[in-house]
N, C-alpha and C positions, 0 to 999 in steps of 0.2 A: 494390602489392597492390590489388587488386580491393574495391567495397566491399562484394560477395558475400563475398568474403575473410577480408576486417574483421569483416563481420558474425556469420557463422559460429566464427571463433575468438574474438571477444569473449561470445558467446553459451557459449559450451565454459567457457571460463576462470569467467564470471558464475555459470554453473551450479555448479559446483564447486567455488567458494569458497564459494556460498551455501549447499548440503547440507553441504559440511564443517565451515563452524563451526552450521549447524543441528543438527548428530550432535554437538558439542560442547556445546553448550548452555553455560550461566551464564554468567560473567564474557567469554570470547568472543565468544556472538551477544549478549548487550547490548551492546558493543562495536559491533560489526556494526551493528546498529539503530542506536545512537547517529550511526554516520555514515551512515548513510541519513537519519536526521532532520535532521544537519548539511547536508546534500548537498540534501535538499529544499528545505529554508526557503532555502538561497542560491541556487536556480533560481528558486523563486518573487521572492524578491528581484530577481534578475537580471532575470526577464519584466517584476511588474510597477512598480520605481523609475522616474522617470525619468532622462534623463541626469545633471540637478542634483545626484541625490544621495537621500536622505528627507528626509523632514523630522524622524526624530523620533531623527536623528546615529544614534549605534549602539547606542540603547536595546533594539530587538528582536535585535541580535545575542550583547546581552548577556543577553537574558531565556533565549535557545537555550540560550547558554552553561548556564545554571544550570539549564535541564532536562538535558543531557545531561550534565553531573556526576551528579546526582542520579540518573537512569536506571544510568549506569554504576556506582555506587555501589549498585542496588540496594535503593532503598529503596521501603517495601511498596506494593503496586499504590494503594490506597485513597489514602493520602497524597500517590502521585505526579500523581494523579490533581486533589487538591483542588491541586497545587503550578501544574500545567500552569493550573487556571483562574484562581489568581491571576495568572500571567504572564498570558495573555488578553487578564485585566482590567485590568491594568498598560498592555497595549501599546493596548487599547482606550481608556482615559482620558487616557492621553497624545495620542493620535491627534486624540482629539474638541480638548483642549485646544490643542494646534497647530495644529488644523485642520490637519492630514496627508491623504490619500489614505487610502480606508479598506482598502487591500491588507495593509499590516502586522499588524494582528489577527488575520484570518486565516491567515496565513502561517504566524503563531508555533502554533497550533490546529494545523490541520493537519499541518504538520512534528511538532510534539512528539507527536498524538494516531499517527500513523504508527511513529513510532520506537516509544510504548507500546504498541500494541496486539500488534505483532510479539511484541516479548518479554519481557510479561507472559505471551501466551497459549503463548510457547515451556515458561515456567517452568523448571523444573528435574528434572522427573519424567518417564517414558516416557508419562505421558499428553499431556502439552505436545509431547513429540517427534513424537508420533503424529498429533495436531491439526497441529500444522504441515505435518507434508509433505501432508495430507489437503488444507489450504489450498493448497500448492503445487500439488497433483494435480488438483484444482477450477478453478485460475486460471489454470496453464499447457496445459492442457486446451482452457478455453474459448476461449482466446486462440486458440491451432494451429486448432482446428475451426472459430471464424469466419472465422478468415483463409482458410481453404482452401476451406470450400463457400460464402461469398460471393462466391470468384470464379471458382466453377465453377456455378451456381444463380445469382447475379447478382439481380436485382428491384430493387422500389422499396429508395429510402434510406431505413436506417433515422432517420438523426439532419443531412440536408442543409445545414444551416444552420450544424449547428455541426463533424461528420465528415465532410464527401462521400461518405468511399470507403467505409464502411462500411454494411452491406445490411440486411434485415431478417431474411434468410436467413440470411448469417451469424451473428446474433445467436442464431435458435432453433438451427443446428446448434454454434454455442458452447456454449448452454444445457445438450442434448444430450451432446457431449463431456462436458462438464465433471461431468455429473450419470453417466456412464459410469466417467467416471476417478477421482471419487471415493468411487461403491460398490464400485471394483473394489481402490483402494486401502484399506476398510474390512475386505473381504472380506480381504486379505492380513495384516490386523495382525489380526484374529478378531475383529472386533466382532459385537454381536449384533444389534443395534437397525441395522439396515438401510434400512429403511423411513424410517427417523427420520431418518438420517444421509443417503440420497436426496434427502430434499426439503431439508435444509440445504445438501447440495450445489447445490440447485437457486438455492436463495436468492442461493448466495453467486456464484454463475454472472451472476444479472444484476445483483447488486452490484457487483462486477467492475465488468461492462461499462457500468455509471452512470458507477462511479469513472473510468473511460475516457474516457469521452465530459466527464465534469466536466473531466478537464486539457485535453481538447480545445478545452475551452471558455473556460479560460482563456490555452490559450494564443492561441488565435483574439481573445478581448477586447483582447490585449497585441500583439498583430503579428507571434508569435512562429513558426517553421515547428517548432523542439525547443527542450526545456527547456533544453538547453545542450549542450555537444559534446563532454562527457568519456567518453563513453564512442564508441569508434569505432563508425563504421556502425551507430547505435541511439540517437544523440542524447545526451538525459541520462537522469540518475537518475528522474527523475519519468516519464518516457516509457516507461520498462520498469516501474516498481513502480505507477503512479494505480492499474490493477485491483485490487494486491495487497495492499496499503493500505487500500482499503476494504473489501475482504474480510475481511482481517487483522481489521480493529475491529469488523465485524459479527459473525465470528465469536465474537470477546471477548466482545462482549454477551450474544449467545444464550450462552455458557459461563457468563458472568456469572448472568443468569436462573437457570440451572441449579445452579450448583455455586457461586455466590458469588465477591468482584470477587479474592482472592489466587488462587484455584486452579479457573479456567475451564475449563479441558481435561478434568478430574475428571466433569464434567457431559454429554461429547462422548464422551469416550474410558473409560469407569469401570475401574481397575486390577483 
């Protein structure tokens, strides 16, 4: 099998499980989330340990551990929220105390604020359902559209040092895209506030493509060409999800702002 192949049917299968426990929502995609938080923090692990091992044994595997109970268990955004920065702070005072590598604090951050943001802002209402695939329509949008008119438009790089391949062209026709796919997808569920929901499209377009260029950056720091190789023809988990991730949580915020930290979507999407 070709790894046009690969790519194409791993891309079919990813898609598909991801809308479908999306359309199921609670216990399901927390689940789902959970192992994407799982799956992240051991890529990150994977990139930046060194051979030896960490230094702080398998302290931050067991901090994961206790967020993703907790997530799957469902307990309320606020709380899980104060749980994730104890862990943090847990893996952070260990770290300084070992004098460890200061990759593990982050790692546990990152992985666990990833896993929350997804599904918290899924929730359990048609307004969570609604916010999400909007996020979806926003970020797989921007993706398709830079890939495609950066390498037919071409120019300076946008980010050389840390992407090569990526242009500045395709960044504004991401933008573009993304801010198309997600008034067209507000315009399908009948939202009113258009306008509003455009330029958060817009936001969350080159949040994305930060989030992007962030895993780029770290895997570039670490020597790494992909996060890892579980999924065929597309690397890893982190390789597919960095844009969506950060969109994910930006979104949560501005829902937050708006509509308070249990029921963010209420604020985007009003029933």
């Amino acid at each position: 099998m070709s790894n046009l192949q690969q790519r194409v049917i791993s891309a079919i299968v990813m898609a598909a499980l991801t809308l479908g426990l999306t359309w199921l929502g609670g216990l399901p995609f927390r689940l789902f989330c959970a192992a994407i938080a799982a799956l992240i923090f051991y890529e990150w692990t994977r990139m930046a340990r060194t051979g030896s091992g960490a230094a702080l044994g398998l302290l931050p595997e067991a901090l994961i551990l206790i967020f993703v109970a907790a997530l799957i268990a469902g307990l309320p955004a606020l709380w899980l929220l104060l749980l994730v920065a104890i862990l943090v702070a847990v893996a952070a005072i260990a770290a300084r105390v070992r004098g460890a590598a200061p990759w593990e604090p982050p790692g546990v951050a990152y992985a666990a604020l990833s896993g929350f943001s997804l599904a918290y802002l899924r929730d359990d209402n048609h307004s969570g359902l609604i916010a999400i695939l909007f996020l979806f329509a926003v970020v797989w949008a921007t993706d398709i559209a830079a890939y495609f008119v950066g390498r037919a438009v071409g120019g300076p790089k946008l980010a050389p040092s840390i992407s090569p391949g990526k242009t500045q062209s395709g960044a504004l026709g991401g933008a573009v895209g993304g801010v198309i796919a997600g008034v067209l997808l507000a315009i399908v569920a009948g939202a009113g506030n258009l306008v509003q929901l455009g330029l958060v499209a817009l936001a969350l377009s080159v949040v994305s493509q930060i989030g992007d260029l962030f895993e780029s950056w770290v895997k570039r720091r670490h020597g790494a060409k992909d996060s890892s190789n579980l999924i065929p023809g597309h690397g890893g988990v982190m390789d597919r999800v960095d844009g969506l991730v950060a969109a994910a949580l930006a979104l949560y915020v501005m829902g937050w702002v708006a509509a308070g930290v249990e029921h963010p979507a209420l604020g985007l999407f009003p029933n």
